[in-house]
PyMOL Python script that loads the backbone (N, CA, C, O; Angstrom):
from pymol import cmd

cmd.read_pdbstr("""\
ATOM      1  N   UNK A   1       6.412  26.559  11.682  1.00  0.00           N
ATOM      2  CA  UNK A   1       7.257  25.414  11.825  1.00  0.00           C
ATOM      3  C   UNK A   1       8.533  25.659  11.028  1.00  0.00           C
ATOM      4  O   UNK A   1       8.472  26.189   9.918  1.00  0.00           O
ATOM      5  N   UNK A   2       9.575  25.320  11.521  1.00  0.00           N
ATOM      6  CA  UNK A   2      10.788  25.759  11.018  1.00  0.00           C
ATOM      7  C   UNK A   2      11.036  24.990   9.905  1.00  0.00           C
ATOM      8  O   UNK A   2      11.845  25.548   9.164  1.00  0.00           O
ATOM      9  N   UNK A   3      10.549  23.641   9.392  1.00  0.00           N
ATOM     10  CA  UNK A   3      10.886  22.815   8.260  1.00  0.00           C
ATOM     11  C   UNK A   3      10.247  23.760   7.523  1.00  0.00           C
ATOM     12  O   UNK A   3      10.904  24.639   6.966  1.00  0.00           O
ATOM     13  N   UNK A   4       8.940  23.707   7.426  1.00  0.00           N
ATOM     14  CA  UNK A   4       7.722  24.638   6.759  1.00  0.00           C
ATOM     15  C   UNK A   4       9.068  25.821   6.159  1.00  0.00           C
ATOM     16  O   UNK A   4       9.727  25.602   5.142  1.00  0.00           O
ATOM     17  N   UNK A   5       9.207  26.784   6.861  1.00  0.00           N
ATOM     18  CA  UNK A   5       9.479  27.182   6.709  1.00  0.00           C
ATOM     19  C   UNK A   5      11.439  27.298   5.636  1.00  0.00           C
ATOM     20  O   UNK A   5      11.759  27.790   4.554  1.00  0.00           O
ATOM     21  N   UNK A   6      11.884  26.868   6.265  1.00  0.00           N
ATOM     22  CA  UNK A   6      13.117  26.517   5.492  1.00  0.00           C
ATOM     23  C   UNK A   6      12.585  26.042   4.055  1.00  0.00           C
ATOM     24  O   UNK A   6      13.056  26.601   3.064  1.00  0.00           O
ATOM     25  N   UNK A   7      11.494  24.895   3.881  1.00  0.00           N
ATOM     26  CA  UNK A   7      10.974  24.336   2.567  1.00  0.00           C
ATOM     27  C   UNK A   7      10.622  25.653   1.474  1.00  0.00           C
ATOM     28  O   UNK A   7      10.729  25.735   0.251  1.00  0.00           O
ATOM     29  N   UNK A   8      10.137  26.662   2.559  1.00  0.00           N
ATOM     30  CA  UNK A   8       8.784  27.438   1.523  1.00  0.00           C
ATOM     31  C   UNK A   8      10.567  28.179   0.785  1.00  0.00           C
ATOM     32  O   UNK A   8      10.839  28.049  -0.408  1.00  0.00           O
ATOM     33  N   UNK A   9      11.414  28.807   1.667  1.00  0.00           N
ATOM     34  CA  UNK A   9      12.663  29.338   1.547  1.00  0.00           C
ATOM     35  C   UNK A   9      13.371  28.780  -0.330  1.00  0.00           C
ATOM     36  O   UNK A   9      13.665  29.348  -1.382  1.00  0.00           O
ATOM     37  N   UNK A  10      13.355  27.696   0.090  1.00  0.00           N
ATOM     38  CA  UNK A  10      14.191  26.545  -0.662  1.00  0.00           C
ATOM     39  C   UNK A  10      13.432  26.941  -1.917  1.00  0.00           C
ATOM     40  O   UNK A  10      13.981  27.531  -2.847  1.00  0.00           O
ATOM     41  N   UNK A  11      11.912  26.532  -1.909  1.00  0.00           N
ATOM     42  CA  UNK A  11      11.070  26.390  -3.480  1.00  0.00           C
ATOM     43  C   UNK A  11      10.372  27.469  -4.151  1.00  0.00           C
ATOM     44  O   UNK A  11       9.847  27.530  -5.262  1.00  0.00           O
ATOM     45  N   UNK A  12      10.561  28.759  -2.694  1.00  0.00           N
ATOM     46  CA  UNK A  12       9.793  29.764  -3.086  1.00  0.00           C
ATOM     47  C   UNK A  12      10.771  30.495  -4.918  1.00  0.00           C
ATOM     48  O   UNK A  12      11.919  30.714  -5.304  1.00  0.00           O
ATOM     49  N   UNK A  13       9.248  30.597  -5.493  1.00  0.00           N
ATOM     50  CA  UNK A  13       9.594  30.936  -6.976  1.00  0.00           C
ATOM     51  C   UNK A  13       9.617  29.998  -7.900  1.00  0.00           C
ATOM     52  O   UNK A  13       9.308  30.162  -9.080  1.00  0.00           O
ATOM     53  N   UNK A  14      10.096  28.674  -7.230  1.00  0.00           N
ATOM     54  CA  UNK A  14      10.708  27.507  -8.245  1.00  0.00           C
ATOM     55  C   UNK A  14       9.802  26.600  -8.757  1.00  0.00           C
ATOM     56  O   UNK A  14      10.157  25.934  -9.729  1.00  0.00           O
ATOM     57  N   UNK A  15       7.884  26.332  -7.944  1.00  0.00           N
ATOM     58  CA  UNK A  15       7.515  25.924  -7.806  1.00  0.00           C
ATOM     59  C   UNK A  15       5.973  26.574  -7.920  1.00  0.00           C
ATOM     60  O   UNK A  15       5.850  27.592  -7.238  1.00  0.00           O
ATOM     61  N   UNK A  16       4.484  26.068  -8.839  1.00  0.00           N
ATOM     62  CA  UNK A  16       3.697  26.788  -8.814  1.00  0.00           C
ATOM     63  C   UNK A  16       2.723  26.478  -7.495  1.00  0.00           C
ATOM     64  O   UNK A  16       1.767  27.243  -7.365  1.00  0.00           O
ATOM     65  N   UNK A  17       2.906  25.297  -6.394  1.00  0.00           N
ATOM     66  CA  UNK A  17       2.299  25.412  -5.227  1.00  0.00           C
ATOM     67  C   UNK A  17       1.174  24.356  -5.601  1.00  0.00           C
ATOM     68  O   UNK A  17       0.405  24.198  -4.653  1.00  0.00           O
ATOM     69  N   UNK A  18       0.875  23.628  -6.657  1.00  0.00           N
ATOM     70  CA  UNK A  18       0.138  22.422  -7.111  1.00  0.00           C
ATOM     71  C   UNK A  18      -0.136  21.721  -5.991  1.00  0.00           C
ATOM     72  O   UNK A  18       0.580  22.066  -5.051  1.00  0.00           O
ATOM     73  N   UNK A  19      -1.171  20.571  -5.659  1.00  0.00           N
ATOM     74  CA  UNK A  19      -0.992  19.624  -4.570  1.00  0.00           C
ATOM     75  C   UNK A  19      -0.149  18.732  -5.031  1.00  0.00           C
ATOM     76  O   UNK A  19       0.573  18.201  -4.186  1.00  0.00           O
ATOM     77  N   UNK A  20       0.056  18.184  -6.905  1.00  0.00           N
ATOM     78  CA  UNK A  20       1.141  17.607  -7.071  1.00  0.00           C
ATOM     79  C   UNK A  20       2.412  18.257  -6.394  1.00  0.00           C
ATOM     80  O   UNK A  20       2.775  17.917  -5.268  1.00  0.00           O
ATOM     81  N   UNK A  21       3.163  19.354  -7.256  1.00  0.00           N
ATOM     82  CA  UNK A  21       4.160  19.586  -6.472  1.00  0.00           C
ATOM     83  C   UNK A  21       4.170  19.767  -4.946  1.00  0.00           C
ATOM     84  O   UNK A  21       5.309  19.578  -4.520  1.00  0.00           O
ATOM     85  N   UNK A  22       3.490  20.000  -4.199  1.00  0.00           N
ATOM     86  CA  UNK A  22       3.569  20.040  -2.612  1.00  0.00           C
ATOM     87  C   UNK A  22       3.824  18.483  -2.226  1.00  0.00           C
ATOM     88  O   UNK A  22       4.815  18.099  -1.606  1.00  0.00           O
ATOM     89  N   UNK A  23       2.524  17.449  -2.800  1.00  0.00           N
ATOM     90  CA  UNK A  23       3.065  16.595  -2.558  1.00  0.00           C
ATOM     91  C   UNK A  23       4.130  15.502  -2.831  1.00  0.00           C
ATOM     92  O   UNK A  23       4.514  14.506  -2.217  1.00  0.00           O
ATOM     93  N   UNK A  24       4.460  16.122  -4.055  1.00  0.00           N
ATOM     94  CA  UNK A  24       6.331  15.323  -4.405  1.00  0.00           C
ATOM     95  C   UNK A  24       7.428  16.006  -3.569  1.00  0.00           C
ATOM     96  O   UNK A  24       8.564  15.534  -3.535  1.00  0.00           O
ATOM     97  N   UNK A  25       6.934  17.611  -2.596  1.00  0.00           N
ATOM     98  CA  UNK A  25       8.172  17.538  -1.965  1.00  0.00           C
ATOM     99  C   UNK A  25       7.945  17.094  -0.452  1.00  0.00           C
ATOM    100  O   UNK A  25       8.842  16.797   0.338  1.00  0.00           O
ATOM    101  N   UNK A  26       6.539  17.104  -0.192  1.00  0.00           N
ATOM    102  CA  UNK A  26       6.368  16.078   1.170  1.00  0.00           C
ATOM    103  C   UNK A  26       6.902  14.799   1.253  1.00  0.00           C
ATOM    104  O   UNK A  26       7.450  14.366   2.266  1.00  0.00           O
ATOM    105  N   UNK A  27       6.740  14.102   0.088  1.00  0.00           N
ATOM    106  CA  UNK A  27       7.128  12.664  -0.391  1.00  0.00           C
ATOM    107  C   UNK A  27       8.383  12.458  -0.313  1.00  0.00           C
ATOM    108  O   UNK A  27       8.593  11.343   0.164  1.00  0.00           O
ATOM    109  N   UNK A  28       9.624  13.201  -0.644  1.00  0.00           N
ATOM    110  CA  UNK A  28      10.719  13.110  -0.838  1.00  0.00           C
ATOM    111  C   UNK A  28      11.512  13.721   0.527  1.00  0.00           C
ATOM    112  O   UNK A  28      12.724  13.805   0.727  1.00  0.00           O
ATOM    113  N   UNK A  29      10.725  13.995   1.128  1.00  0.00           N
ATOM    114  CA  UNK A  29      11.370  15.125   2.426  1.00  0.00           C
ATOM    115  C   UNK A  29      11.011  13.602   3.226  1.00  0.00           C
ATOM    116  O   UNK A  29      11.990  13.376   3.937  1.00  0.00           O
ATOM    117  N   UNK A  30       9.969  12.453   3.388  1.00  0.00           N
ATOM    118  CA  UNK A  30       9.732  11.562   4.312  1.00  0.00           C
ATOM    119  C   UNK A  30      10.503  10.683   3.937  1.00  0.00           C
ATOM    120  O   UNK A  30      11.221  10.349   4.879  1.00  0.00           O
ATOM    121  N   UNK A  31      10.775   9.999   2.802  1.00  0.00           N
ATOM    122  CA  UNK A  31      11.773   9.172   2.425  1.00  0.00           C
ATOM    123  C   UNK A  31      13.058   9.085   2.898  1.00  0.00           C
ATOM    124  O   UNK A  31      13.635   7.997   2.883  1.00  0.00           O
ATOM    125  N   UNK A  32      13.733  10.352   3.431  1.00  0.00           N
ATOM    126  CA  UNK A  32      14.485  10.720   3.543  1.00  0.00           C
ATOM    127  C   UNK A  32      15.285  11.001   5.072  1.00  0.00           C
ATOM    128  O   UNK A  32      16.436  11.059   5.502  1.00  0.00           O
ATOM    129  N   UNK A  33      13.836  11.135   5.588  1.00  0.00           N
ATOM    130  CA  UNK A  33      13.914  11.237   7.073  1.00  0.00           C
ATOM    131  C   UNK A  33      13.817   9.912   8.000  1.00  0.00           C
ATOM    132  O   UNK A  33      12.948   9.186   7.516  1.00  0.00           O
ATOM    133  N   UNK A  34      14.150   9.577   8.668  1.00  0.00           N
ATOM    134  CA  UNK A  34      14.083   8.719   9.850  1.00  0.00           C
ATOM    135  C   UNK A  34      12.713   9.272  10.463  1.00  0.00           C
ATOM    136  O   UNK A  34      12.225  10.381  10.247  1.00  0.00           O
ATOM    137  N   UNK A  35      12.092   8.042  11.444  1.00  0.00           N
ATOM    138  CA  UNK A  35      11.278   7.960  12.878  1.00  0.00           C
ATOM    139  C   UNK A  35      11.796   9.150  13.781  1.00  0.00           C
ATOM    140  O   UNK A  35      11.020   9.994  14.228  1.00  0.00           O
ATOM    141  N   UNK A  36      12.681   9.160  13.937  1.00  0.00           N
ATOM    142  CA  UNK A  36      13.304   9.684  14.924  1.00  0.00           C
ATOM    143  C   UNK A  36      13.673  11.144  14.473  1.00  0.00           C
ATOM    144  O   UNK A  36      13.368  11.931  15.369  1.00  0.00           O
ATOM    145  N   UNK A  37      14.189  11.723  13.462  1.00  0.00           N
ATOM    146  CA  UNK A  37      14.162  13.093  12.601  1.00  0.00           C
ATOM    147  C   UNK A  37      12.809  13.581  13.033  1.00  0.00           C
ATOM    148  O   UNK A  37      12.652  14.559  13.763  1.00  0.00           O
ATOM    149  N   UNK A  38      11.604  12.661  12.417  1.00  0.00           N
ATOM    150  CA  UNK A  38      10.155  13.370  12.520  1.00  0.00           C
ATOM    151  C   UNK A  38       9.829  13.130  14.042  1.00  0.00           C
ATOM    152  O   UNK A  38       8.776  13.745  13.874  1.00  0.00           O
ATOM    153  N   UNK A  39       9.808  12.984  14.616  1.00  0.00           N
ATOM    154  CA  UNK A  39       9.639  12.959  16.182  1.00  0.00           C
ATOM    155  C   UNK A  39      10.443  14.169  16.521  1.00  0.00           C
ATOM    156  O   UNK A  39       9.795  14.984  17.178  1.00  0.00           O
ATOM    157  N   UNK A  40      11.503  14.469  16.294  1.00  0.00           N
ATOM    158  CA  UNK A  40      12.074  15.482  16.864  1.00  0.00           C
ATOM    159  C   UNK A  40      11.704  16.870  16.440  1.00  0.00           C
ATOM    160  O   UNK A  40      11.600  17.892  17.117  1.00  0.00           O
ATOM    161  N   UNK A  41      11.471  16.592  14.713  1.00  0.00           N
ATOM    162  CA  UNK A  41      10.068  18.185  14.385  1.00  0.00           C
ATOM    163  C   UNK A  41       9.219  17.995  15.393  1.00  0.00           C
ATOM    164  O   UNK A  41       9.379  18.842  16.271  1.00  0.00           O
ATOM    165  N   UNK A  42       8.238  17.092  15.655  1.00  0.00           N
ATOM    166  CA  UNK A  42       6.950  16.874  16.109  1.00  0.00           C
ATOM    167  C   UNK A  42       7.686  17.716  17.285  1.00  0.00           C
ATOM    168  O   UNK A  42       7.584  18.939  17.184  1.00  0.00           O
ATOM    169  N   UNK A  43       8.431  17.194  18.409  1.00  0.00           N
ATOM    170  CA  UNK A  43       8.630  17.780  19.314  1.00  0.00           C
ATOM    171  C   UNK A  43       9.099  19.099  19.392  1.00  0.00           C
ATOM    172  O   UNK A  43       8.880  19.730  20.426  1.00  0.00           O
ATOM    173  N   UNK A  44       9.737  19.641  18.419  1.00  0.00           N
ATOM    174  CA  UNK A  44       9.878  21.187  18.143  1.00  0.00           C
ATOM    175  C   UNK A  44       8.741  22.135  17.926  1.00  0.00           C
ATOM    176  O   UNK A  44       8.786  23.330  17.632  1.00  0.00           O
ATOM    177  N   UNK A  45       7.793  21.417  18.114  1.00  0.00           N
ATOM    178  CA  UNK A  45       6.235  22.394  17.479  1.00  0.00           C
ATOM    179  C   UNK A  45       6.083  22.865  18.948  1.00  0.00           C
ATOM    180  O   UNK A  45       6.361  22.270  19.989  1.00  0.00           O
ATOM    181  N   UNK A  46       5.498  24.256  18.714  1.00  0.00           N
ATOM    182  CA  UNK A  46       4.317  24.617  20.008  1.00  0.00           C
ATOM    183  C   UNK A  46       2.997  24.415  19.840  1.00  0.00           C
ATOM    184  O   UNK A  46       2.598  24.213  18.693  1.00  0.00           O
ATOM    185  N   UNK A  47       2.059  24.428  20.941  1.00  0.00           N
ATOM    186  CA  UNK A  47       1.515  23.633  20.999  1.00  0.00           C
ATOM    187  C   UNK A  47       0.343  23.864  19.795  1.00  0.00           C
ATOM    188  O   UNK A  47      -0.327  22.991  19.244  1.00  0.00           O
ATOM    189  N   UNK A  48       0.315  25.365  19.564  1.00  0.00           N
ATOM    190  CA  UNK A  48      -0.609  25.634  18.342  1.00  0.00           C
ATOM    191  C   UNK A  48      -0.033  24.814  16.991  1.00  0.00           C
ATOM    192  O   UNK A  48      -0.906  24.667  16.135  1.00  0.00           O
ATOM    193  N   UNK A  49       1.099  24.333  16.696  1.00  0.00           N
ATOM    194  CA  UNK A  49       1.304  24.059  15.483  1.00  0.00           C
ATOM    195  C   UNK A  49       1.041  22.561  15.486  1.00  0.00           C
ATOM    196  O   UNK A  49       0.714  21.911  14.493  1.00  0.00           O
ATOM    197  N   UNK A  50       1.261  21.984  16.982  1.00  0.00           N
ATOM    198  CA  UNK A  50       0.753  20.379  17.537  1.00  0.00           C
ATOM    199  C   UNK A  50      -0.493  20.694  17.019  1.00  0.00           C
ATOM    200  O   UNK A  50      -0.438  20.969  15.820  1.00  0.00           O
ATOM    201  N   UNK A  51      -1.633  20.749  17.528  1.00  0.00           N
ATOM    202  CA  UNK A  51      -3.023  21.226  17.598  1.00  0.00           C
ATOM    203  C   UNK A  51      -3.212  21.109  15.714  1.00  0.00           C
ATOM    204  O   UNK A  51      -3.616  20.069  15.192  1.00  0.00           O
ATOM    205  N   UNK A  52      -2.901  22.155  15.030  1.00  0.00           N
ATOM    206  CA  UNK A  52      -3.049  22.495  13.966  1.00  0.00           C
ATOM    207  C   UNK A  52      -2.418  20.637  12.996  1.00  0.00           C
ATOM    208  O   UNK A  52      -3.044  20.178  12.040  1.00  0.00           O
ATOM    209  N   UNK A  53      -1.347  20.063  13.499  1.00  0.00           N
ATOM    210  CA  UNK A  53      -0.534  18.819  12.854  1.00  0.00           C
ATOM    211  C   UNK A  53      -1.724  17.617  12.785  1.00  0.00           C
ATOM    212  O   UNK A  53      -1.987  16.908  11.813  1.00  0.00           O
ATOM    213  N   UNK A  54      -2.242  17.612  13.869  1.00  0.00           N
ATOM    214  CA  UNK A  54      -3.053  16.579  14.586  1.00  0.00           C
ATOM    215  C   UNK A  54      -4.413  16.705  13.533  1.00  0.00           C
ATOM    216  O   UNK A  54      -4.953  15.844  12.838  1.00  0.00           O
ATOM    217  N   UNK A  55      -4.682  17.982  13.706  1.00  0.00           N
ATOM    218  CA  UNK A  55      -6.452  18.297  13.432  1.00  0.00           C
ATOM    219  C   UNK A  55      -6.160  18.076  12.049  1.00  0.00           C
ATOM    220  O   UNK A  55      -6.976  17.305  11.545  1.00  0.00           O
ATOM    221  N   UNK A  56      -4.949  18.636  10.966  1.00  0.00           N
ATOM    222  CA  UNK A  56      -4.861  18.139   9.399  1.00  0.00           C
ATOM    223  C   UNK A  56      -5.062  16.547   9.427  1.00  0.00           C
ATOM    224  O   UNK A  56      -6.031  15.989   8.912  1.00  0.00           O
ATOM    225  N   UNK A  57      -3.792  15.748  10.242  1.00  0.00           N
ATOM    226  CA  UNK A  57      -3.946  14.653  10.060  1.00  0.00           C
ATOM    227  C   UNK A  57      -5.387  13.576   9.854  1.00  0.00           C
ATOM    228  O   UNK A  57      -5.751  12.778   8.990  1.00  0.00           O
ATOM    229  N   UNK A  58      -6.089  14.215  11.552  1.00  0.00           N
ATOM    230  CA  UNK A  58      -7.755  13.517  11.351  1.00  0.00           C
ATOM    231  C   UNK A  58      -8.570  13.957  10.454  1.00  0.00           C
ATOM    232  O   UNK A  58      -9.272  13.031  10.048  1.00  0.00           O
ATOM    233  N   UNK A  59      -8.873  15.233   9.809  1.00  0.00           N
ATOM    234  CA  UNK A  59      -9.007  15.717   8.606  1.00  0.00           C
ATOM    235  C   UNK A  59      -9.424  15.069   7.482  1.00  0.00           C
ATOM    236  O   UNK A  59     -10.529  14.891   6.969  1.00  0.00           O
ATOM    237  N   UNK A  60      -8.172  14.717   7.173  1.00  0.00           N
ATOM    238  CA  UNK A  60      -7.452  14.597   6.135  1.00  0.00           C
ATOM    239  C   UNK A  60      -7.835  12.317   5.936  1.00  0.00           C
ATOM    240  O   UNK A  60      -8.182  11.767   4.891  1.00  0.00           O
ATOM    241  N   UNK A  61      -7.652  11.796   6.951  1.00  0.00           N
ATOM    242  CA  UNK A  61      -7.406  10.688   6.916  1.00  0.00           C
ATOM    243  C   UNK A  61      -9.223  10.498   7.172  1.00  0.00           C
ATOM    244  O   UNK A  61      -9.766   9.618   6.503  1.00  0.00           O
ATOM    245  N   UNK A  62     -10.042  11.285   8.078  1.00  0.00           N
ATOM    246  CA  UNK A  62     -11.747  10.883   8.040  1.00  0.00           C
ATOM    247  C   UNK A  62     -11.809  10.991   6.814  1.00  0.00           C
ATOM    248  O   UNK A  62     -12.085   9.976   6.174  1.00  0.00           O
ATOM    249  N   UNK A  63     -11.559  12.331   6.068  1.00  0.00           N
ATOM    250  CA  UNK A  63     -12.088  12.399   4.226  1.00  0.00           C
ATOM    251  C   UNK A  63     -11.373  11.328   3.443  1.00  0.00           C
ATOM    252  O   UNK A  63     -11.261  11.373   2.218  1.00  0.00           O
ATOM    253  N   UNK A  64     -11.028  10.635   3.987  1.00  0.00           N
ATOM    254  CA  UNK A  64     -10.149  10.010   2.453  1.00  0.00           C
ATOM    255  C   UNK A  64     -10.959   8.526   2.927  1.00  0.00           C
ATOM    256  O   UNK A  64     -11.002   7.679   2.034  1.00  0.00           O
ATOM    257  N   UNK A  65     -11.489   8.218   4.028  1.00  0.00           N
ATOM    258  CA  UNK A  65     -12.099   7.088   4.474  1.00  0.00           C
ATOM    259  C   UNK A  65     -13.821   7.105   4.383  1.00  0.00           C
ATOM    260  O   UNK A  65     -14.493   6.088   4.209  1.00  0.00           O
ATOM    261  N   UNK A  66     -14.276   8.238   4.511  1.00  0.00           N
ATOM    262  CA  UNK A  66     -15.632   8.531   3.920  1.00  0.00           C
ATOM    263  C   UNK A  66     -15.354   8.604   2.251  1.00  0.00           C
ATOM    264  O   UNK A  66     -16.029   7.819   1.584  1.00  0.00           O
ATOM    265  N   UNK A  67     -14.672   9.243   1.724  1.00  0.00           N
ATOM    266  CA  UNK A  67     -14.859   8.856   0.318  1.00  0.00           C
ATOM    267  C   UNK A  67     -14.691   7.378  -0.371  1.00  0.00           C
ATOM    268  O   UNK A  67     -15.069   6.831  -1.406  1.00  0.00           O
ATOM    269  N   UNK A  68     -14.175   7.154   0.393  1.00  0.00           N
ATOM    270  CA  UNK A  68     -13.685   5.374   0.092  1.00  0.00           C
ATOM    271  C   UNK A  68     -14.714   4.958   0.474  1.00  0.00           C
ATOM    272  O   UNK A  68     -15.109   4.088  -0.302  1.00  0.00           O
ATOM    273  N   UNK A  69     -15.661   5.191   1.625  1.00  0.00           N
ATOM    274  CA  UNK A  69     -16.434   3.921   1.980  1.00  0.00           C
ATOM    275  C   UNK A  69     -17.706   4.720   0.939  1.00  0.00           C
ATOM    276  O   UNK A  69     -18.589   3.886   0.738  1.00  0.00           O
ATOM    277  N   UNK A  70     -18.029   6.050   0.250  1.00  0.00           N
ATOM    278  CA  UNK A  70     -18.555   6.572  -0.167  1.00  0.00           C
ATOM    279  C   UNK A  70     -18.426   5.588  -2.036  1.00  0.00           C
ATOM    280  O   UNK A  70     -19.350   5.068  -2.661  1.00  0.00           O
ATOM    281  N   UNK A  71     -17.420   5.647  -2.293  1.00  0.00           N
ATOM    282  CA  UNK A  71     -17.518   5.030  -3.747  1.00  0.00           C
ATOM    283  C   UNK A  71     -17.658   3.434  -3.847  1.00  0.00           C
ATOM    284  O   UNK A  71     -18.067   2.788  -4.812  1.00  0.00           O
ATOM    285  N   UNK A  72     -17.134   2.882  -2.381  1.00  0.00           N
ATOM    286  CA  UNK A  72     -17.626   1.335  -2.331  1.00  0.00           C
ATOM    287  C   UNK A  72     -19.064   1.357  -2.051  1.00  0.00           C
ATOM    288  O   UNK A  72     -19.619   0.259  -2.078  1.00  0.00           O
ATOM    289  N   UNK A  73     -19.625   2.166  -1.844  1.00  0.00           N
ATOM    290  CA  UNK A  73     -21.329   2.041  -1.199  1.00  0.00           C
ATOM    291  C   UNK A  73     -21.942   2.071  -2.840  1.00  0.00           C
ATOM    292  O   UNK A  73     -22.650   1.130  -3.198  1.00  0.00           O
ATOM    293  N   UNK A  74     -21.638   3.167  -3.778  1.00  0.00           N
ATOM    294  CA  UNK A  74     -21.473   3.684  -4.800  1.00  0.00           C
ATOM    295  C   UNK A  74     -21.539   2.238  -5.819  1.00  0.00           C
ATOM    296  O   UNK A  74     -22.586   1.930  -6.388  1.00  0.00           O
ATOM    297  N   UNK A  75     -20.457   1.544  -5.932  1.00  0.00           N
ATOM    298  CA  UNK A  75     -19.812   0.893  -6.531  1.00  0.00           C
ATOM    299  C   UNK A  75     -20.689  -0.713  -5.913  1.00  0.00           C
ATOM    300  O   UNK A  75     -20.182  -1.567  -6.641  1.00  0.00           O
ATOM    301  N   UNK A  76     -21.081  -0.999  -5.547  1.00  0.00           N
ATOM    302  CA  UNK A  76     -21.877  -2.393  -4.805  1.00  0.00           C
ATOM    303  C   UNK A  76     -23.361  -1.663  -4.842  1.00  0.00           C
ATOM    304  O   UNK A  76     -24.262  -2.482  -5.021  1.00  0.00           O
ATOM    305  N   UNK A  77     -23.728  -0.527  -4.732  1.00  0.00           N
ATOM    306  CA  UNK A  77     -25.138  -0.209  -5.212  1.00  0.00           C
ATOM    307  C   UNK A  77     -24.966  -0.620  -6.814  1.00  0.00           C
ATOM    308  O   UNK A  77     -25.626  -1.609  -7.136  1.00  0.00           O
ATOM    309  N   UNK A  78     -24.287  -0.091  -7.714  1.00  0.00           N
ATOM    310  CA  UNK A  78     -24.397  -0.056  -9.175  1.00  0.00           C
ATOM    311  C   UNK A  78     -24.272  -1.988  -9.671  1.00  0.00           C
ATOM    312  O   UNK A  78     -24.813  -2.556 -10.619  1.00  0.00           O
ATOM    313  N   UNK A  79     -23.347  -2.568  -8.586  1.00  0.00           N
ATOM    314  CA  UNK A  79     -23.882  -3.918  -8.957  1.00  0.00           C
ATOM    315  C   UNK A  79     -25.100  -4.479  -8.587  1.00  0.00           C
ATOM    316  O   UNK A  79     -25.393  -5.391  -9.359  1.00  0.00           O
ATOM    317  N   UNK A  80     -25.857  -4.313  -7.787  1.00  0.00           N
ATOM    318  CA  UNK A  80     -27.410  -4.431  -7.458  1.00  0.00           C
ATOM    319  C   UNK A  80     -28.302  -3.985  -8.651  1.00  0.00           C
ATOM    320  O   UNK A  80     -29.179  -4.773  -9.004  1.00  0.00           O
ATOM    321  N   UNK A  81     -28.219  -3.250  -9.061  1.00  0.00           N
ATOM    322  CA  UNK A  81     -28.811  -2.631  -9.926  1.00  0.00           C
ATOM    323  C   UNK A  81     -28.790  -3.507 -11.458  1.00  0.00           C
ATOM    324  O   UNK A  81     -29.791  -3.775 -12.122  1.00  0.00           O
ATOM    325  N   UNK A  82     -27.823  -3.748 -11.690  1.00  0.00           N
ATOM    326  CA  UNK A  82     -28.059  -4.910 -13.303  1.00  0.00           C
ATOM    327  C   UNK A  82     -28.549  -6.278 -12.697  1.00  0.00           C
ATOM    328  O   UNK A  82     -28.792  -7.230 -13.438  1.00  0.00           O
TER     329      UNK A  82
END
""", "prot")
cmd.dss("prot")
cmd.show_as("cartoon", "prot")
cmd.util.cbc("prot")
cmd.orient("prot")
């Protein structure tokens, strides 16, 4: 992906690759962008990098919703318990 790429350009060296730092420059790269900017990456992808965008996204958003419903199950068991 050409952002990907231009980004890695920009920080390569400057940056130790942390998920903090990755994600303060994801964060600041969306702020920044319009609906319409990111639609037009989206539409610049082929279809492997579509494929690959999509499958992080569901990923990424099932794990963060199983862990959540994982520490509320967690968290309402431990009040049963006293």
């Amino acid at each position: 992906m050409k952002l990907v790429e231009e980004l890695y350009e920009i920080y390569r060296g400057r940056i130790r690759g942390t998920d903090e730092d990755l994600d303060m420059i994801a964060l600041s790269i969306l702020e920044e962008t319009t609906r319409d900017e990111l639609m037009a990456i989206i539409e610049e992808m082929d279809i492997d990098e579509l494929h690959y965008f999509i499958r992080l996204y569901i990923f990424e958003t099932l794990k963060e919703k199983l862990t959540s419903d994982e520490r509320s199950i967690i968290s309402s068991g431990d009040k049963n318990i006293h």
